[in-house]
Residue, then its C-alpha position, 0 to 999 in steps of 0.5 A: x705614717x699610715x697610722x696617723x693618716x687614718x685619723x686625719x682623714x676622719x677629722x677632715x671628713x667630720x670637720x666638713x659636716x656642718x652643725x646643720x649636718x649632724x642633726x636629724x631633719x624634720x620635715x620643714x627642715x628638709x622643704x627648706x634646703x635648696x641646691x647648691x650652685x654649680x654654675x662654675x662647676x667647671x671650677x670644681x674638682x672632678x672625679x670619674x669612676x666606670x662600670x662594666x655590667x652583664x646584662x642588657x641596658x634596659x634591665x640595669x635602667x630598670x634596676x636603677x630607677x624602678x626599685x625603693x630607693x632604700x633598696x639602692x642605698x643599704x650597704x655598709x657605708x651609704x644608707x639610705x635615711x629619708x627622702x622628701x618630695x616637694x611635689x607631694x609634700x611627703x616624707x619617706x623614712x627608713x623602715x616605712x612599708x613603702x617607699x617609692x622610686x627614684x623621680x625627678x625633684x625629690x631630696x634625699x638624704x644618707x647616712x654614711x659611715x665610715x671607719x666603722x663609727x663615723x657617720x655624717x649626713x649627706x643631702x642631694x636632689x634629684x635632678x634628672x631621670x632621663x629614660x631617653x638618654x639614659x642619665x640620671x643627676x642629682x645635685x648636693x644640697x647648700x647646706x651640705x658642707x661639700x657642694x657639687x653634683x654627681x651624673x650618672x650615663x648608662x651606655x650599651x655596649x657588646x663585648x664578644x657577642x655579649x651585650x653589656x652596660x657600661x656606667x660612667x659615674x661623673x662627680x663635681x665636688x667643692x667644699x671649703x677644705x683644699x686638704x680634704x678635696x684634693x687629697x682625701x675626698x675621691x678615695x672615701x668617694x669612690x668606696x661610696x660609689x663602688x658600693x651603691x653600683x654593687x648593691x643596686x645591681x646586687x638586688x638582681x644579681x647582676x655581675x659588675x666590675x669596675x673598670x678604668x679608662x685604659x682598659x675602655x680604650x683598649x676595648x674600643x669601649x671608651x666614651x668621652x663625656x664630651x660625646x654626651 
């Protein structure tokens, strides 16, 4: 059984890349896309993933959102391609001496890969990087096969007498494939996520684990999303 549910897993996950997907965007391309609609969001799928990080909350907030933003997408799965600000009307690719932090309204675009060999393009915008509340959203792409949004909240927290940050990272997914959504989708999700929380605490070398619900609870750590 399990050799046969590697392949279908690739198959549902390359079905779900459109033929808009699998090609390189230009420049006009990219200033083209536009989010997807998450007003039903509600009717989404929804998946939660929690972090627990040694070290003051301001110190990971700057970690995630002063760095390039190739920096926070290099690992293996997920690398960063290219990101397009619509204020500017410029393009950053993979590879060029500079390329800035993350800010609101910018449209970026990775390449995952998976198994080894299957790559699919994935495009999302920044939507908001709130140094207040300490949250950053960004929001899939319509030409994405998979539609949704993703919101990530940083929180302090003290365990022992140690100051902590914990992440909670909640992600909408939708996309015109059941089969893939409910079965296949939060695991490859999750490998994503793992990864791009490791390698931007990684630059700082910042220890982090992940965590589950039972565990926050049991700490006395759990924070409902319904709270913020």
């Amino acid at each position: 059984m399990k050799k046969l549910y590697m392949p279908l897993c690739i198959l549902l996950l390359v079905s779900c890349a459109s033929n808009r997907e699998t090609r390189s965007h230009s420049l006009v391309k990219i200033d083209e896309m536009v989010p997807c609609d998450t007003s039903e969001i509600e009717n989404f799928h929804k998946h939660i993933l929690y972090y627990l990080i040694d070290e003051e909350i301001e110190n990971v907030w700057a970690e995630y959102t002063s760095g390039s933003l190739d920096n926070s997408w290099d690992g293996p799965i997920a690398k960063f391609s290219s990101m397009y600000n619509p204020a500017s009307n410029k393009m950053y690719r993979a590879g060029d001496s500079y390329i800035p932090e993350v800010t609101t309204g910018q449209i970026i675009a990775l390449n995952l890969l998976y198994e080894g060999y299957i790559r699919i393009p994935v495009y999302f915008q920044i939507q908001r990087v709130d140094s207040e509340q300490k949250v950053i959203e960004f929001v899939y792409m319509e030409q994405n096969k998979s539609h949704g949004k993703q919101l990530i909240s940083f929180f302090p927290d003290t365990i022992e007498g140690e100051n902590f940050t914990l992440i909670r990272h909640e992600s909408w997914f939708q996309s015109d494939s059941a089969v893939r959504d409910s079965l296949f989708y939060s695991d490859y999700h999750t490998q994503t996520v793992d990864e791009f929380h490791q390698t931007a605490t990684g630059i700082n070398d910042y220890s982090i684990k992940p965590v589950t619900e039972k565990y926050l609870i049991r700490k006395g750590l759990f924070i409902s999303p319904v709270e913020r």
